[in-house]
N, CA, C and O atoms as a Maestro MAE file, in Angstrom:
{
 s_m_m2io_version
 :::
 2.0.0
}

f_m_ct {
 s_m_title
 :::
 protein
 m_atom[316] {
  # First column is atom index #
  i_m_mmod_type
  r_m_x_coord
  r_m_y_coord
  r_m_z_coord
  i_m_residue_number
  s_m_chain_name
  s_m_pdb_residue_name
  s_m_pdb_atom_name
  i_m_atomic_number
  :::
  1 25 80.729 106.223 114.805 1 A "UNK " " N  " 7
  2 3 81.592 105.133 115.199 1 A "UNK " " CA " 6
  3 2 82.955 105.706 115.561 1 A "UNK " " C  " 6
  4 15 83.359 106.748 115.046 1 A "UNK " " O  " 8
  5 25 83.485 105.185 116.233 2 A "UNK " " N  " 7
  6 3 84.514 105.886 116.879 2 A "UNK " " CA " 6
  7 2 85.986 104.805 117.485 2 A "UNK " " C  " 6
  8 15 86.151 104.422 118.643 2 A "UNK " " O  " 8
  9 25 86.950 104.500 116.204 3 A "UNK " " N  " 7
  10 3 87.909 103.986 116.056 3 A "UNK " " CA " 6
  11 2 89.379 104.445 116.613 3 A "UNK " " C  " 6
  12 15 90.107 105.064 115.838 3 A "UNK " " O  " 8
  13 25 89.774 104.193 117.770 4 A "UNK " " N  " 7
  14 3 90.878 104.468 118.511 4 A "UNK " " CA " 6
  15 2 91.676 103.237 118.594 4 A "UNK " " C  " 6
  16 15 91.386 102.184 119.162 4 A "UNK " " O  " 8
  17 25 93.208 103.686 117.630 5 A "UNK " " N  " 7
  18 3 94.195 103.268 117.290 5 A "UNK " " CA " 6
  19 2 95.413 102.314 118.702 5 A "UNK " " C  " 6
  20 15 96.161 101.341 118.612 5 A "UNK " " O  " 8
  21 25 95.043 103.244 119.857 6 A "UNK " " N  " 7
  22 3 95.543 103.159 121.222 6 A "UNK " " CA " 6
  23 2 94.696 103.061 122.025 6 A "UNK " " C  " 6
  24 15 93.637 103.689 122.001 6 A "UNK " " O  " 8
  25 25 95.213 101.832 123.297 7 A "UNK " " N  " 7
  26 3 94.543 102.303 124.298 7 A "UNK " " CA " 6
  27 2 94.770 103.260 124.970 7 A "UNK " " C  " 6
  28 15 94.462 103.004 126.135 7 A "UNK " " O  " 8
  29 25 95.155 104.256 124.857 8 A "UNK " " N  " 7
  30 3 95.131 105.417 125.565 8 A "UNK " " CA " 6
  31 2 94.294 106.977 125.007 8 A "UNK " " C  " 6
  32 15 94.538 108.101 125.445 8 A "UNK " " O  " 8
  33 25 93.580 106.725 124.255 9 A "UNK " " N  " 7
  34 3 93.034 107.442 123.721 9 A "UNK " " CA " 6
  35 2 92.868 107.876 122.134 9 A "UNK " " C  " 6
  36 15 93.697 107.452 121.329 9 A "UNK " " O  " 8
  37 25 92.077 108.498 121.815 10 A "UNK " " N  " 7
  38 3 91.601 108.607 119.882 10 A "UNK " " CA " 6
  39 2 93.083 109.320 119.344 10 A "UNK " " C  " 6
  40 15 93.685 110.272 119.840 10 A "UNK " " O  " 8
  41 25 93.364 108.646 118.371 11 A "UNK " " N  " 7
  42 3 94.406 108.955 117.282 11 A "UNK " " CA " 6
  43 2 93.682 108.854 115.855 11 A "UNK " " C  " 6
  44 15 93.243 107.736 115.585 11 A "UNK " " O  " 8
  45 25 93.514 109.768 114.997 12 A "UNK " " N  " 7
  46 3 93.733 109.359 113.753 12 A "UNK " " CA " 6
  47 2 93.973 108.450 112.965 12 A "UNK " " C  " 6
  48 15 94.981 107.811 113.269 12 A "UNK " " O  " 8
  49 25 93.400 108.090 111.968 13 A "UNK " " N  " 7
  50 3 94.057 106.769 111.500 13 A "UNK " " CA " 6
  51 2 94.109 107.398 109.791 13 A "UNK " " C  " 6
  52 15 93.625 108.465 109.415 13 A "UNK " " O  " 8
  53 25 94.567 106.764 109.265 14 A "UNK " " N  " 7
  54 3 94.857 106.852 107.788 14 A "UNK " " CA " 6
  55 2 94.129 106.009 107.074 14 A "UNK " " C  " 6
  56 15 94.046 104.864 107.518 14 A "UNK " " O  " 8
  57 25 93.398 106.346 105.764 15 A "UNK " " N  " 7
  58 3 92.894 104.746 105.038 15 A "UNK " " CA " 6
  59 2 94.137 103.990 104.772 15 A "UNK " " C  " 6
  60 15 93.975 102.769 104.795 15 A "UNK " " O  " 8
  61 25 95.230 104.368 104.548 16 A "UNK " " N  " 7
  62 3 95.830 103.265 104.806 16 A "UNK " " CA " 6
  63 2 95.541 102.289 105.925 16 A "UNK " " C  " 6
  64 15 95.645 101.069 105.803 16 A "UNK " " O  " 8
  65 25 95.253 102.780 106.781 17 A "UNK " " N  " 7
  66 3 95.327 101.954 107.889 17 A "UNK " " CA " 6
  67 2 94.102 101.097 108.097 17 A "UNK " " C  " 6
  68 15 93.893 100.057 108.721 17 A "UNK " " O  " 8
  69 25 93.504 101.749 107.497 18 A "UNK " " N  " 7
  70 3 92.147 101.258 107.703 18 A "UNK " " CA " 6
  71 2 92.094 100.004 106.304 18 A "UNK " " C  " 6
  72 15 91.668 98.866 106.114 18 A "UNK " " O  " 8
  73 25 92.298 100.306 106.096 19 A "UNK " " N  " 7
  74 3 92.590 99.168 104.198 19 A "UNK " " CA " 6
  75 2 93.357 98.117 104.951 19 A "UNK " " C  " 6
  76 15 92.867 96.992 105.052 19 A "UNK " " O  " 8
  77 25 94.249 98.333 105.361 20 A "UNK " " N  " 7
  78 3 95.073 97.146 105.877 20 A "UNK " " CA " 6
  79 2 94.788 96.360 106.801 20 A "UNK " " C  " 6
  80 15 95.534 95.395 106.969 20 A "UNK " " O  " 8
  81 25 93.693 96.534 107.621 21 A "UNK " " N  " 7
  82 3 92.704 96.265 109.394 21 A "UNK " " CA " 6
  83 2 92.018 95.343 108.471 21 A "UNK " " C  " 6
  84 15 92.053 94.156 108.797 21 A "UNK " " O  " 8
  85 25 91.243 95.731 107.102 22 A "UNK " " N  " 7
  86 3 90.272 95.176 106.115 22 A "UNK " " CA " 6
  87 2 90.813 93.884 105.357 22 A "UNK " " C  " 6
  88 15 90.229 92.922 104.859 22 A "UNK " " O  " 8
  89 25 92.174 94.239 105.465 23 A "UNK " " N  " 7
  90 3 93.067 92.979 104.560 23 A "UNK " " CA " 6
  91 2 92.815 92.131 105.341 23 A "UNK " " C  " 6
  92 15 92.031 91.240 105.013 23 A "UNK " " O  " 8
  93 25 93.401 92.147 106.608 24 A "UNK " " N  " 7
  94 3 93.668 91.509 107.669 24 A "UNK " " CA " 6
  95 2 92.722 90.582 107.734 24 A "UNK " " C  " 6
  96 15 92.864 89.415 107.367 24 A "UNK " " O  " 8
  97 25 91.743 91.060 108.193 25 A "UNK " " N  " 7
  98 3 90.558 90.391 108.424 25 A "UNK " " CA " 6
  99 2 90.159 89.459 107.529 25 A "UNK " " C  " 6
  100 15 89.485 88.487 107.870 25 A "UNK " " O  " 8
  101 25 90.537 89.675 106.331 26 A "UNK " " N  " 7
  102 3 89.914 89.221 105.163 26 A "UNK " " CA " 6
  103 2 90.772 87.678 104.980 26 A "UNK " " C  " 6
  104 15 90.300 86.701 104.398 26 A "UNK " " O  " 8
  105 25 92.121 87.741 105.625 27 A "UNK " " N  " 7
  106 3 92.617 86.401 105.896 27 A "UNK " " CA " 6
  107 2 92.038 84.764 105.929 27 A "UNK " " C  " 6
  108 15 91.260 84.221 106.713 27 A "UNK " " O  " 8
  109 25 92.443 84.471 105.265 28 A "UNK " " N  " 7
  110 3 91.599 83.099 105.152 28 A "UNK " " CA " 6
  111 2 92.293 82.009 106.635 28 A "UNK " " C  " 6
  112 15 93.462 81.819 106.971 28 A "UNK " " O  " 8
  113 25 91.017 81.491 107.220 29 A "UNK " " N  " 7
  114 3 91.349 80.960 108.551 29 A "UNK " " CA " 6
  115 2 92.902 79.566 108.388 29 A "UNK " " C  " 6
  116 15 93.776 79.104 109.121 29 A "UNK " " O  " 8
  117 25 92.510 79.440 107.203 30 A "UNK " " N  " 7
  118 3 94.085 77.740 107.424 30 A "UNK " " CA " 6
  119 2 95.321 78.922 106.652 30 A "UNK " " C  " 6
  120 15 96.456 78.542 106.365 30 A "UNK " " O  " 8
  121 25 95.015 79.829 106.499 31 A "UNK " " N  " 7
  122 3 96.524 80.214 106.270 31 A "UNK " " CA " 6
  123 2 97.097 80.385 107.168 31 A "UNK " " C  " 6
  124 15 96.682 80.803 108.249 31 A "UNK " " O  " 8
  125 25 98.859 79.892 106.676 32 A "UNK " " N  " 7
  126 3 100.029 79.717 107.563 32 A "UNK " " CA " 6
  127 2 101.264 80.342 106.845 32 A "UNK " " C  " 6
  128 15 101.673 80.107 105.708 32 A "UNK " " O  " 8
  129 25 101.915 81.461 108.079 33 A "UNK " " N  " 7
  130 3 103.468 81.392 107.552 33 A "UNK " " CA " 6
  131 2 104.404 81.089 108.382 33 A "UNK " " C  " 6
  132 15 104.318 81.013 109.608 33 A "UNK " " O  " 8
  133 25 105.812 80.818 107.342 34 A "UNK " " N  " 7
  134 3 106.828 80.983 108.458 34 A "UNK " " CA " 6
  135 2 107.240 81.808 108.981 34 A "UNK " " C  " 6
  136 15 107.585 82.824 108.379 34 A "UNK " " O  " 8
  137 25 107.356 81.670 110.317 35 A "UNK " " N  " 7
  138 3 107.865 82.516 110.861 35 A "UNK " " CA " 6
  139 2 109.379 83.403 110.579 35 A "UNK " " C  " 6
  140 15 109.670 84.597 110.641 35 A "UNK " " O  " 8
  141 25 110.007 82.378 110.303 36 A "UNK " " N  " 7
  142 3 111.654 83.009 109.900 36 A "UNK " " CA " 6
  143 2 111.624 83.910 108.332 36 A "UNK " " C  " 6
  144 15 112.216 84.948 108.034 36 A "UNK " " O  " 8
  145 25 110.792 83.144 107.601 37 A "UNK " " N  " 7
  146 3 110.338 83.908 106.136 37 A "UNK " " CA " 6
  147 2 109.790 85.420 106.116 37 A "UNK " " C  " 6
  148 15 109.861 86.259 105.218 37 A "UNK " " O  " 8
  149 25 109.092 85.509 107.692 38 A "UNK " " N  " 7
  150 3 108.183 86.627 107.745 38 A "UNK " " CA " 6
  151 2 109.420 87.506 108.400 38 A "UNK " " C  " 6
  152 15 109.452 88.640 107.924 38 A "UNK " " O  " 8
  153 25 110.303 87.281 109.245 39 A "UNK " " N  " 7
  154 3 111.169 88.164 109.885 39 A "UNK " " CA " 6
  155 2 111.880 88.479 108.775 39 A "UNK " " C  " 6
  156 15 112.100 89.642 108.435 39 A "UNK " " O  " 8
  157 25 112.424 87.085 107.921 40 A "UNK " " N  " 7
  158 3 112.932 87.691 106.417 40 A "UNK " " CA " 6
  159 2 112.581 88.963 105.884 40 A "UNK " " C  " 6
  160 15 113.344 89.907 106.093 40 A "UNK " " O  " 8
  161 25 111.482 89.135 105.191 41 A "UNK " " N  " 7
  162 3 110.538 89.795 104.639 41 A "UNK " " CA " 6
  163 2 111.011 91.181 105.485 41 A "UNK " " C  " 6
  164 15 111.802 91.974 104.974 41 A "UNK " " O  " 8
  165 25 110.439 91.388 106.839 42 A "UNK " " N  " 7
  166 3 110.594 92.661 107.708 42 A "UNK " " CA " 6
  167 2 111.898 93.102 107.450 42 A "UNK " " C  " 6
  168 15 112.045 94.290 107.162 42 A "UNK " " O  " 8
  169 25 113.023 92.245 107.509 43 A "UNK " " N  " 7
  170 3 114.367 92.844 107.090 43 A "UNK " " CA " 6
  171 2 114.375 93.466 106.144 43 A "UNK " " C  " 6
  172 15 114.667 94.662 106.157 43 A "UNK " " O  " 8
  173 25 114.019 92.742 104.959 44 A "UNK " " N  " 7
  174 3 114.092 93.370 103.567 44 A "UNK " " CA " 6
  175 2 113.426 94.609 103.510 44 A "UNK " " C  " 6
  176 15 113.827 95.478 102.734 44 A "UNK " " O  " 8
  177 25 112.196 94.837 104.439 45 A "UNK " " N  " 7
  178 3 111.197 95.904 103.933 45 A "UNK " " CA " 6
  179 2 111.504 96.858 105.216 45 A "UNK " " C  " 6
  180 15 110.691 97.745 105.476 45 A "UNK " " O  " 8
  181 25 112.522 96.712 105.923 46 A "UNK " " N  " 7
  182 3 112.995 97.562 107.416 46 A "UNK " " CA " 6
  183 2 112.447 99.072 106.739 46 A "UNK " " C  " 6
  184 15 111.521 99.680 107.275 46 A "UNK " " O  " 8
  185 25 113.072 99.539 105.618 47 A "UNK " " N  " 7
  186 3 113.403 101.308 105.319 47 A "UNK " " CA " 6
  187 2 112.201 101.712 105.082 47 A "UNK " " C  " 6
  188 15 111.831 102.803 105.514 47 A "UNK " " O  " 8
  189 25 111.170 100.703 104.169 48 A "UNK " " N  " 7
  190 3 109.732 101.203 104.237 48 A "UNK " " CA " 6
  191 2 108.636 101.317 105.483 48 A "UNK " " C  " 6
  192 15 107.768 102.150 105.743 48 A "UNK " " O  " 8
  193 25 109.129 99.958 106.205 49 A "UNK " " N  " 7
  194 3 108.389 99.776 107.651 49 A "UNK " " CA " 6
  195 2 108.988 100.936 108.392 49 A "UNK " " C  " 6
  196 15 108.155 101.810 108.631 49 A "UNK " " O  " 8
  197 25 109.910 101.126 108.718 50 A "UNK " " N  " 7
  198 3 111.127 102.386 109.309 50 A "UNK " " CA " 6
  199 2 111.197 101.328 110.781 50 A "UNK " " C  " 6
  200 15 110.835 101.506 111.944 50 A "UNK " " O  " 8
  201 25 111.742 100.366 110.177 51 A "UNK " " N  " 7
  202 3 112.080 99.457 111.362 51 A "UNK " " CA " 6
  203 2 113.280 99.435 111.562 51 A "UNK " " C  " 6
  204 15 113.998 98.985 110.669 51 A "UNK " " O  " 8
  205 25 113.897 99.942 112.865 52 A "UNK " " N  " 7
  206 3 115.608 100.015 113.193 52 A "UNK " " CA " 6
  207 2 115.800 98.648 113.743 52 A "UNK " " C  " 6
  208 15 115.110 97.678 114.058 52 A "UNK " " O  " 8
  209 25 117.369 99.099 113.710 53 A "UNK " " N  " 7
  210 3 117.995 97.593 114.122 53 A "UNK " " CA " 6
  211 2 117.530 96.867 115.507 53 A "UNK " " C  " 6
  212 15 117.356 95.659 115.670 53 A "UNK " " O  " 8
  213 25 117.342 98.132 116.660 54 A "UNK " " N  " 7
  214 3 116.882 97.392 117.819 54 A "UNK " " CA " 6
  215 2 115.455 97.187 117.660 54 A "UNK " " C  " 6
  216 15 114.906 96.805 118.694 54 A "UNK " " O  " 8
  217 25 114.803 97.316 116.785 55 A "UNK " " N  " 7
  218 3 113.280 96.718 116.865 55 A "UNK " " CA " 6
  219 2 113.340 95.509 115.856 55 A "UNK " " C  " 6
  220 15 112.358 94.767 115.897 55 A "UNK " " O  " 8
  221 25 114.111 95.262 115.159 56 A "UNK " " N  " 7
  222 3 114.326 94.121 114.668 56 A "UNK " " CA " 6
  223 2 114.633 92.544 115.397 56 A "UNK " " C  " 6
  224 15 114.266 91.392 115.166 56 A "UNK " " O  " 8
  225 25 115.668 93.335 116.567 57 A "UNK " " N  " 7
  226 3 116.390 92.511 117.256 57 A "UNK " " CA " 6
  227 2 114.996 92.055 118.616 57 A "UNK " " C  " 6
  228 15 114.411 91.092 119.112 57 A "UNK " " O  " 8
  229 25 115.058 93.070 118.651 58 A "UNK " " N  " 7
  230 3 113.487 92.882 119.584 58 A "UNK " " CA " 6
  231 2 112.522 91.390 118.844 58 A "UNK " " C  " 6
  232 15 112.201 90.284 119.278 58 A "UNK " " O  " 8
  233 25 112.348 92.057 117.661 59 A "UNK " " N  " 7
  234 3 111.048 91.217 117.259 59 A "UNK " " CA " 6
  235 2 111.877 89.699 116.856 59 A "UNK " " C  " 6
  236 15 111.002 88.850 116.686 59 A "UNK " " O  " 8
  237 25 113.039 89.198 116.687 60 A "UNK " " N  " 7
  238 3 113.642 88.177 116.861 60 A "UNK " " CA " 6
  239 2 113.779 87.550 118.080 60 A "UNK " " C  " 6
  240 15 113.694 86.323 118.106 60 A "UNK " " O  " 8
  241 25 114.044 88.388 119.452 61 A "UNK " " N  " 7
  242 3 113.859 87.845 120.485 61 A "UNK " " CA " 6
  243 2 112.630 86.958 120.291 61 A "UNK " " C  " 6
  244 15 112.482 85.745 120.145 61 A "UNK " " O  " 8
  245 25 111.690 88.147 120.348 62 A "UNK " " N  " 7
  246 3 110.031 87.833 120.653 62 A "UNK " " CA " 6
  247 2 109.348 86.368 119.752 62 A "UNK " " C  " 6
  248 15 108.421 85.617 120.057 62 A "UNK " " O  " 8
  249 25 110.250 86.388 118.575 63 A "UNK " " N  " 7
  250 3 109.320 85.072 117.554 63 A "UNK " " CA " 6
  251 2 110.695 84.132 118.330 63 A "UNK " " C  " 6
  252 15 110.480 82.971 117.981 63 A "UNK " " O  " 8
  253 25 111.450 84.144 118.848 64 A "UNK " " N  " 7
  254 3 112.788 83.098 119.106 64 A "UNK " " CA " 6
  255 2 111.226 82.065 120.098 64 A "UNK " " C  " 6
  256 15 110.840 80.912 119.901 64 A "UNK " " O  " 8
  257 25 110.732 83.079 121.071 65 A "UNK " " N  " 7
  258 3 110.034 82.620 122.399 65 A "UNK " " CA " 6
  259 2 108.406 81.872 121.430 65 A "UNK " " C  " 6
  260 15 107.692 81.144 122.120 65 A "UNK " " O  " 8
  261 25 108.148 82.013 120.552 66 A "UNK " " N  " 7
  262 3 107.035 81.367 119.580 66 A "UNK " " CA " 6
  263 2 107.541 79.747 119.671 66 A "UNK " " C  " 6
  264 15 108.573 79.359 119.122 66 A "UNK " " O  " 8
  265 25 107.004 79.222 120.141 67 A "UNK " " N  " 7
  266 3 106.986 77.613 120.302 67 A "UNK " " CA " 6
  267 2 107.005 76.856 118.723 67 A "UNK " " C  " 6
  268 15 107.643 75.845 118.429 67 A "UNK " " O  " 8
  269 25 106.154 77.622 117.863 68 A "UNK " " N  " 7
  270 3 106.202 77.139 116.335 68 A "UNK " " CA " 6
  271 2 106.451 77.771 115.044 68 A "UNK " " C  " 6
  272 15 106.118 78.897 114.675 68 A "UNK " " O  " 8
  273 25 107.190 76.724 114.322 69 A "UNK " " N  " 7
  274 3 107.632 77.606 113.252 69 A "UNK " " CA " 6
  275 2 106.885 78.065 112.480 69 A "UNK " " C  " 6
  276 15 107.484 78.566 111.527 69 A "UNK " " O  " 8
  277 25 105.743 78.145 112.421 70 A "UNK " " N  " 7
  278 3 104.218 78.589 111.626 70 A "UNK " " CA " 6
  279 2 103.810 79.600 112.543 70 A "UNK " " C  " 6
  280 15 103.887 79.695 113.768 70 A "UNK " " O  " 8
  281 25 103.257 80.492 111.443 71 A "UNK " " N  " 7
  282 3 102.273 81.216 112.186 71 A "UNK " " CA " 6
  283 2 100.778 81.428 111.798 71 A "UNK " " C  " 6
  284 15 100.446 82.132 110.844 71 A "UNK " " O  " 8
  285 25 99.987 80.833 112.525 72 A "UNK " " N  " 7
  286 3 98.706 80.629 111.952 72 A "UNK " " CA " 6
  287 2 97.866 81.981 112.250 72 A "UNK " " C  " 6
  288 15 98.445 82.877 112.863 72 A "UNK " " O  " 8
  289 25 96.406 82.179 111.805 73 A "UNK " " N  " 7
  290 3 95.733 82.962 111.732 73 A "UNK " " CA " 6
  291 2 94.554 82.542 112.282 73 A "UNK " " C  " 6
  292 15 93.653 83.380 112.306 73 A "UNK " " O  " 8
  293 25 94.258 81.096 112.879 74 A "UNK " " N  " 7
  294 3 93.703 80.357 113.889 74 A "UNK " " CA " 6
  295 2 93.988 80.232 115.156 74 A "UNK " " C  " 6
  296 15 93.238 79.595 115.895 74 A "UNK " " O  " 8
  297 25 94.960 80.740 115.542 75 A "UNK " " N  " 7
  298 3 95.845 80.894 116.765 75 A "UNK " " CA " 6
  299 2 96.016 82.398 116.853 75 A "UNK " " C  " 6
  300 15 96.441 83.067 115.911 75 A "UNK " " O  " 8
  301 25 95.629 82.949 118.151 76 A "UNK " " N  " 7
  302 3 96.385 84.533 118.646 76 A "UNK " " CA " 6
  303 2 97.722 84.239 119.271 76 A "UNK " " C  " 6
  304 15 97.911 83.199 119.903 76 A "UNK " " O  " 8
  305 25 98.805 85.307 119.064 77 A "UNK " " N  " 7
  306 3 99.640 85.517 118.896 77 A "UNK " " CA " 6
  307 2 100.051 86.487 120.380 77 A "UNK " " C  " 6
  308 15 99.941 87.687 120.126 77 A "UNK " " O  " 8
  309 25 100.542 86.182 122.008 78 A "UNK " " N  " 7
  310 3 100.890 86.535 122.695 78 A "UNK " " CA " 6
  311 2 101.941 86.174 123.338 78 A "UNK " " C  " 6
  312 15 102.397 85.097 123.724 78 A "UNK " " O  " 8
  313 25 102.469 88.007 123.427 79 A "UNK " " N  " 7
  314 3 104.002 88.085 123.570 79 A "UNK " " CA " 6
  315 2 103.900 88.767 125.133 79 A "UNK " " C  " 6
  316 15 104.926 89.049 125.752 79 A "UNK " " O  " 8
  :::
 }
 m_bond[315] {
  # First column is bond index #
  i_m_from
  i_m_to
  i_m_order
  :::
  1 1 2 1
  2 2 3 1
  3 3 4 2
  4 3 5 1
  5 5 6 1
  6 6 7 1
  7 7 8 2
  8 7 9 1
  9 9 10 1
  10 10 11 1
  11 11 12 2
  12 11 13 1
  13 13 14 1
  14 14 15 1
  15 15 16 2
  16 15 17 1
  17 17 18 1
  18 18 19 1
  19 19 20 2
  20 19 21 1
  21 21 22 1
  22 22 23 1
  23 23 24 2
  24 23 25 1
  25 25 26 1
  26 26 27 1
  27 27 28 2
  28 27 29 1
  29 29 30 1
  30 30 31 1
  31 31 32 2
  32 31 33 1
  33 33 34 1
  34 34 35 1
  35 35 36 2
  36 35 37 1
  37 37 38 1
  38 38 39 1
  39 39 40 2
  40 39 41 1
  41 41 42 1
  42 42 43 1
  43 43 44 2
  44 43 45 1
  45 45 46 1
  46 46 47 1
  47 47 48 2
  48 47 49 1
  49 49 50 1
  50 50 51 1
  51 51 52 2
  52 51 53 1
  53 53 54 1
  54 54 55 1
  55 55 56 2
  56 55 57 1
  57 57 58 1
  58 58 59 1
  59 59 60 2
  60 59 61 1
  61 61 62 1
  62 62 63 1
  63 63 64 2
  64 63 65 1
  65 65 66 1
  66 66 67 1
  67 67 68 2
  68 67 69 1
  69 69 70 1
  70 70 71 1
  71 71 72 2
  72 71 73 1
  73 73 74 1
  74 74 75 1
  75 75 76 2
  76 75 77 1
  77 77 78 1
  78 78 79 1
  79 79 80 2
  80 79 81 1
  81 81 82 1
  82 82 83 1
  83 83 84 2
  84 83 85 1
  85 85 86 1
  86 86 87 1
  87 87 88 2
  88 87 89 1
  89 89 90 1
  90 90 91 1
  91 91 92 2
  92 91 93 1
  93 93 94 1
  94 94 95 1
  95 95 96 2
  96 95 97 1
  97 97 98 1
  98 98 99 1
  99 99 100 2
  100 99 101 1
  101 101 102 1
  102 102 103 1
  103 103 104 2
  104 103 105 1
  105 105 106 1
  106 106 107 1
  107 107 108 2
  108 107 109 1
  109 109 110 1
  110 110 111 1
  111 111 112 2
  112 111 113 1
  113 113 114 1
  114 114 115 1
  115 115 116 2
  116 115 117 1
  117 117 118 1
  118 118 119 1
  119 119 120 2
  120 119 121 1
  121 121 122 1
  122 122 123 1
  123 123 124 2
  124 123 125 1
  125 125 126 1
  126 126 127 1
  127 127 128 2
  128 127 129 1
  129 129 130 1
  130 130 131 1
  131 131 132 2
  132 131 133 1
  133 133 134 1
  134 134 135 1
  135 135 136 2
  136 135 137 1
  137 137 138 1
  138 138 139 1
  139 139 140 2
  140 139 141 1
  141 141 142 1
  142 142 143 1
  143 143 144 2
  144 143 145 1
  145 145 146 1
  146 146 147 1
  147 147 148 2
  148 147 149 1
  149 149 150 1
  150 150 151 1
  151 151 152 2
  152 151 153 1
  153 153 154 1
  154 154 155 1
  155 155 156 2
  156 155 157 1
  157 157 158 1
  158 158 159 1
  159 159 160 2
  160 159 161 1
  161 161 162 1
  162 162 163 1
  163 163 164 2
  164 163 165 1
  165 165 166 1
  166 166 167 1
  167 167 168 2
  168 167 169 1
  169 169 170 1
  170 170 171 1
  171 171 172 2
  172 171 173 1
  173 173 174 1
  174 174 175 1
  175 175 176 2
  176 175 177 1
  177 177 178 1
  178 178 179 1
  179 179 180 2
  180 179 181 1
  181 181 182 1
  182 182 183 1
  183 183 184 2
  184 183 185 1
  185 185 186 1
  186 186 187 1
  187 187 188 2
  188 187 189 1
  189 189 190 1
  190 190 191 1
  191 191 192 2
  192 191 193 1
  193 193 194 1
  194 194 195 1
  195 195 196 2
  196 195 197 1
  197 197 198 1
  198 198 199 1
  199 199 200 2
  200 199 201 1
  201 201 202 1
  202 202 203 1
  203 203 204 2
  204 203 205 1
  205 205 206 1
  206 206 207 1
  207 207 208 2
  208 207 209 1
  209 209 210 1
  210 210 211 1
  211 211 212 2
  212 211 213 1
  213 213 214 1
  214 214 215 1
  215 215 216 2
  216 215 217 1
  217 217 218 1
  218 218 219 1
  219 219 220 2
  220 219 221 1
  221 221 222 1
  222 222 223 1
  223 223 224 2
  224 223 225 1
  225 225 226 1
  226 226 227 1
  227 227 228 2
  228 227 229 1
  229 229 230 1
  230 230 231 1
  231 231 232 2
  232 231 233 1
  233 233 234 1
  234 234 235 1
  235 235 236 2
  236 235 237 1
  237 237 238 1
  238 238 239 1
  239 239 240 2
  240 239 241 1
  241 241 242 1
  242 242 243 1
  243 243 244 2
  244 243 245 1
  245 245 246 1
  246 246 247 1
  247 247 248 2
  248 247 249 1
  249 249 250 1
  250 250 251 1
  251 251 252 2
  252 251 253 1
  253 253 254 1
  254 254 255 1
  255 255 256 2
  256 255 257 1
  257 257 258 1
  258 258 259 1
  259 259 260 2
  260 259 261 1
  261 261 262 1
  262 262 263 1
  263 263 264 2
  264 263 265 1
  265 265 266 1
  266 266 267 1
  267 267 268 2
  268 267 269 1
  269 269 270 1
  270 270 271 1
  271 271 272 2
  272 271 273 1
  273 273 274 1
  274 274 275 1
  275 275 276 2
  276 275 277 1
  277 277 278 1
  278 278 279 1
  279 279 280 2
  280 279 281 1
  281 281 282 1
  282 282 283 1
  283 283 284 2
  284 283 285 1
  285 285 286 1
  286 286 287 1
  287 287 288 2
  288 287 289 1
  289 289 290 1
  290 290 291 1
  291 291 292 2
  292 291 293 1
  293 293 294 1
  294 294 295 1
  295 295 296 2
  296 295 297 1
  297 297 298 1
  298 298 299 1
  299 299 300 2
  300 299 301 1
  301 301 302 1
  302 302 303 1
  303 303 304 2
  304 303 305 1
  305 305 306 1
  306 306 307 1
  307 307 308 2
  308 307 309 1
  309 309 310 1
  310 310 311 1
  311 311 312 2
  312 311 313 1
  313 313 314 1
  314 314 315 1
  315 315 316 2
  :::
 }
}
């Protein structure tokens, strides 16, 4: 089996990464968050994520353009 991280070709992945693809999935379909709670959250956890200020500001643009303040797991998510 043959798991590529990019479309541009095979990368490595980490079980981390792979544990977390597994979480994901494992999501129960009516769960919902907020959106502003979740950008919350990313702030707080920026130094572990290694999220800088302009990718922050980025990903505020990007949820500003989200029509709802929920974010469901019944709905895909295109930016």
């Amino acid at each position: 089996m043959h798991i590529a991280t990019t479309p541009y070709g095979r990368r490595s992945m980490t079980l981390g990464q792979i544990s977390r693809q597994m979480t994901v999935k494992a999501v129960q379909p009516d769960s919902v968050a907020h959106k502003w709670h979740v950008f919350q959250d990313v702030r707080e956890a920026r130094e572990l994520l290694g999220a800088t200020d302009r990718s922050l500001a980025i990903l505020n643009a990007l949820m500003s353009f989200h029509p709802e303040t929920t974010l469901s797991s019944g709905g895909e998510l295109i930016v």
